[in-house]
N, C-alpha and C positions, 0 to 999 in steps of 0.2 A: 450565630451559626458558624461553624469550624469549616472548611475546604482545605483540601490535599493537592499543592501544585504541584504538577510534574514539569521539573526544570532541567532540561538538557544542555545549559549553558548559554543556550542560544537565546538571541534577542527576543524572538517570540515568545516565550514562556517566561521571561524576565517581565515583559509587559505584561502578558497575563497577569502575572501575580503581583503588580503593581495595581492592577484597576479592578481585581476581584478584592483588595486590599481596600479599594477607596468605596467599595460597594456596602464595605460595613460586615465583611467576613475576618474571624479569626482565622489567620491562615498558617498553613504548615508547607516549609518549602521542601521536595525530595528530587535525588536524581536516583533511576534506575540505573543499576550497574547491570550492562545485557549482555556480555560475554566475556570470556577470557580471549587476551591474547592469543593462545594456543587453536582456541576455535576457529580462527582469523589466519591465523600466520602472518601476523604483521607487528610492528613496533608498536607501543603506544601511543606515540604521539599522532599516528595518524587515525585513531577510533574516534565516534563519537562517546566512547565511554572514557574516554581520556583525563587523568588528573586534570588539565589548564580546563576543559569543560567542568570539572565537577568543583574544581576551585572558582570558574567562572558563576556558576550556580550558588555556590557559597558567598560569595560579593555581594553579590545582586541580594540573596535575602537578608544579607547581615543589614545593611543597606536600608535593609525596607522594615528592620527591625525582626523579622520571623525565624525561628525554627528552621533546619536544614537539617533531613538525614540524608544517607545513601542506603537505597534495600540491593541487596544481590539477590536478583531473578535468573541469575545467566545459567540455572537450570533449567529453569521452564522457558527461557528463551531460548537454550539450545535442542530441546523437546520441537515445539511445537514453533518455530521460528526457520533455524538452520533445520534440522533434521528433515521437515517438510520440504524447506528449500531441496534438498538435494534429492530428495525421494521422486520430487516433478520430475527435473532434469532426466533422472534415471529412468522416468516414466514418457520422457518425451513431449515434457510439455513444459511452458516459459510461466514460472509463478511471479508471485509480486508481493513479495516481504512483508513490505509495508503493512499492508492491508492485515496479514496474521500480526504481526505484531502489536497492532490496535487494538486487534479481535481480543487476542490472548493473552496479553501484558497491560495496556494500558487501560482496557475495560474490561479485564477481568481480575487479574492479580493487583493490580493497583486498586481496581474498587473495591475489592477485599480487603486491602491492607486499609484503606482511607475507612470502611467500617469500623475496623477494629479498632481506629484511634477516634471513632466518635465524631467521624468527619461526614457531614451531611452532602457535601461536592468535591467533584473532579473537577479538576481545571486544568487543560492546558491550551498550548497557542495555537491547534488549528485555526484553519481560517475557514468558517462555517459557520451557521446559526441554529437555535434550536426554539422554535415556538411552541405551541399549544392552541391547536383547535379543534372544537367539540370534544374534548376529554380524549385529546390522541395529539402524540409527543411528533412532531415533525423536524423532522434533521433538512436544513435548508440551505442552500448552495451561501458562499459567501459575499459579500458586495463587490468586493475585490476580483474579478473573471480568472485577474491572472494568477491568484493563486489558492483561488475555492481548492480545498482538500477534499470536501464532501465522497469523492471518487472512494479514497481509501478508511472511510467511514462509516458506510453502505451494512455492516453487518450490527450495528450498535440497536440494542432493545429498548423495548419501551420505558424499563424501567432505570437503564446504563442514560437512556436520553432525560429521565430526570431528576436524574443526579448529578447532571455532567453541566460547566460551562466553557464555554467558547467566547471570551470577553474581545476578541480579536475581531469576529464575525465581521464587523462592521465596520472596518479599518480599512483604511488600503497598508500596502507595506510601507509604503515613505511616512506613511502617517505614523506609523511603529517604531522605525530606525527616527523618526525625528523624535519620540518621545521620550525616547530611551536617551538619547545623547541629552536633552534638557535636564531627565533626572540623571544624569552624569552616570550609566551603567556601563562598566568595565568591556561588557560583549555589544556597545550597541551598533558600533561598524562591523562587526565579524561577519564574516559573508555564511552566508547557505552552507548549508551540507545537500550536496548535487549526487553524492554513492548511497548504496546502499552498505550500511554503515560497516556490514561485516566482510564486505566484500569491498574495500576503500579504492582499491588500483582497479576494477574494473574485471577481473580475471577470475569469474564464475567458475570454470571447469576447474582450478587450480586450487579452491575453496573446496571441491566437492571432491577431488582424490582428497586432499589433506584429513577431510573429515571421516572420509571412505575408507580410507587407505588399496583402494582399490585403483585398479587402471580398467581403461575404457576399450573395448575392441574394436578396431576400424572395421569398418562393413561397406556396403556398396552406395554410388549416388543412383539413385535410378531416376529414368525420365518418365515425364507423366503416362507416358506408353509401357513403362515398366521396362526399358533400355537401361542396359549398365553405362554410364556415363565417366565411373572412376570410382575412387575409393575418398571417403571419408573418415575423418581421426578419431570416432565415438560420437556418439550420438549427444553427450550435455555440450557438445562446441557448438549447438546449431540451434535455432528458433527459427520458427514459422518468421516469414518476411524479412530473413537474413541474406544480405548480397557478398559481402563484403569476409575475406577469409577461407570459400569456398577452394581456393587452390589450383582453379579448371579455368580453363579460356572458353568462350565461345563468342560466336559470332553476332548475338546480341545479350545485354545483361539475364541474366538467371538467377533465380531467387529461390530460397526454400519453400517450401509450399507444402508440404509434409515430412512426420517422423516415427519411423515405427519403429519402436521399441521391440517388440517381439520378434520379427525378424532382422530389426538392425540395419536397416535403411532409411535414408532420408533422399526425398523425392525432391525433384529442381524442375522450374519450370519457369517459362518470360512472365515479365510483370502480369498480364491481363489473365495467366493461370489464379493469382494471390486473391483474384476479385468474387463475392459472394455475394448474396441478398439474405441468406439467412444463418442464423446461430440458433445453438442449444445450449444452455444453462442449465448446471448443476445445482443443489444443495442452495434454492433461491431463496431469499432473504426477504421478509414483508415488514420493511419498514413500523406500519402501522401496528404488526402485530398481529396482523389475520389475513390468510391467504385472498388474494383476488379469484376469481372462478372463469370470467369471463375477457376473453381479448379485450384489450382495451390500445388508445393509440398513445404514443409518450415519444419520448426523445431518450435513446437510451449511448452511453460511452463503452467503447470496447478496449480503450486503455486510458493512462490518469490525462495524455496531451491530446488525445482523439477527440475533435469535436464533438460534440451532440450530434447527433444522425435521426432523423424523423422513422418511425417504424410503428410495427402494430406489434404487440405481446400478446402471449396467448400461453394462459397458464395450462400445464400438462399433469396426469398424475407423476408421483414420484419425486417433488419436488422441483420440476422440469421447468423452462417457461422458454417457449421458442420467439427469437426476434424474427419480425420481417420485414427488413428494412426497405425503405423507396427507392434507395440507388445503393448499386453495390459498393460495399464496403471492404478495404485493403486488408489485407494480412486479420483474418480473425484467426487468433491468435488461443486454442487448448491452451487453457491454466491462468489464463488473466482473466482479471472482472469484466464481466458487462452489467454496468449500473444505470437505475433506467430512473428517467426525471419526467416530472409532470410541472412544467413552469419551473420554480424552484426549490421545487420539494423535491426528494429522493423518495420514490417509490420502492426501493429496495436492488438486491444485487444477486449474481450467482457467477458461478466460475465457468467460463465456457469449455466444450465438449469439445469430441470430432464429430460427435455425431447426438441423436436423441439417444443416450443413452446413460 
């Protein structure tokens, strides 16, 4: 049986494809090339799609005896990846890369290509599991707490989940970085990649003129009473539960709490304005493969480091499903996941709102 690893250089996808290799898979090693410099504005030594990573990727399979290509997706990655990115922003709401990027590159474009070459699995290094009960594909949290991926996973099909393996699932990380340095691989010290890979120095708004070619119009801060408070530099400098950069003194911390894109304000308010019990979710995602109908209670995350929070779900029409959570919950945050877990199953995902709608 053939498997298509995807090797970003990094340690974790090196081990992957060392122990999907010991499992008695023909395997073929590839790196995605996911954008241009240009898209980025940055040098290349600072990308994840950087020569030393894709030379790093190359070691590792020569290494392991396998096949090594590079595919250039940084079409479809600048489609449905950056272009999305900047369309939130512009919309006023804080997305999470990641998460499309999986959706639409690694389980999609990639499972296509690993078809076309006859390859019967996907492999890469999340840290996740996938089982099988009663003829239904389960995407399950990883052993490792501190670095289950699961979060940014949440939209993967019944049939992406079984095609797909996660040989990591079951590791912790020191248990990876020590295997890698046994079998003597070239990235097995390289630390994490901590950015979001197109955006490497941290400077969202800077990404999104470059891409835009557009500038952003200052507009007003308004106070939860609808008080003008000051002026703000464009609406993509700001997220829900942002303190920091605001420009304004006041007499106790202030934090965003709203962004309206249509009139081009964003609202500031003290910590205790940030706080909620409930969310709406867009475009929700059924794990299993078939809608729930009835409230049910789960533990659901409303960003990838946000605890589990206890709540009841209750699916709507329209793709909807409203959380309600037992204690209020900080900065729910339009355009991030809330991904909802049953024990350690992933019941599935959707993008939160500002409202049901």
């Amino acid at each position: 049986m053939k498997a298509l690893i995807a090797m970003s250089g990094g340690v974790d996808s090196a081990v992957a494809a060392y122990l999907t290799q010991q499992q008695g898979y023909d395997c073929i090693g590839c790196t995605m090339k996911l954008y241009l410099n240009d898209d980025a504005g940055v040098s290349q030594a600072h990308t994840c799609c950087s020569l030393d990573d894709v030379e790093d990727a190359r070691s590792v399979a020569f290494r392991l005896g396998m096949p090594h290509y590079v595919f250039n997706f940084a079409d479809t990655f600048r489609e449905m990846v950056i272009d999305r990115f900047v369309a939130a922003y512009e919309a006023g709401l804080t997305p999470n890369p990641c998460i499309d990027c999986n959706r639409f590159l690694k389980f999609d474009r990639l499972y296509h290509r690993a078809k076309e070459l006859g390859c019967e699995r996907v492999v890469t290094g999340h840290y996740a599991r996938i089982d099988q009960e009663n003829g239904i594909w389960r995407l399950k949290k990883a052993v490792d707490p501190a670095k289950d991926q699961t979060y940014f996973l949440y939209s993967m099909t019944q049939d992406q989940l079984a095609h797909t393996l996660f040989p990591l699932g079951g590791m912790v990380k020191a248990e990876t970085r020590a295997l890698a340095d046994q079998l003597g691989f070239v990235n097995a010290k390289k630390p994490d990649s901590q950015d979001i890979c197109f955006v490497p120095d941290g400077d969202y708004a800077r990404v999104i003129r470059l891409r835009t070619g557009k500038d952003y119009p200052q507009g007003d801060f308004l106070s939860t009473d609808g008080k003008v408070l000051g002026r703000h530099k464009g609406i993509i400098h700001y997220t829900v539960g942002q303190r920091r950069g605001l420009g304004l003194a006041f007499s106790e911390p202030y934090y965003v709490v709203a962004i309206d894109p249509a009139a081009n304000t964003v609202t500031l308010g003290p910590k205790a304005a940030l706080f909620g019990t409930t969310a709406f979710t867009r475009d929700f995602h059924w794990s299993a493969g078939t809608a729930r109908t009835e409230p049910f209670r789960c533990r659901a995350k409303l960003r990838y480091r946000h605890p589990e929070q206890p709540c009841t779900a209750t699916p709507l029409p329209g793709g909807v499903v409203r959380l309600d959570f037992d204690e209020p919950q900080r900065a729910i945050t339009p355009g991030q996941a809330a991904v909802v877990y049953e024990g350690d199953v992933v019941v599935g995902g959707g993008i939160l709102t500002r409202q049901n709608a």
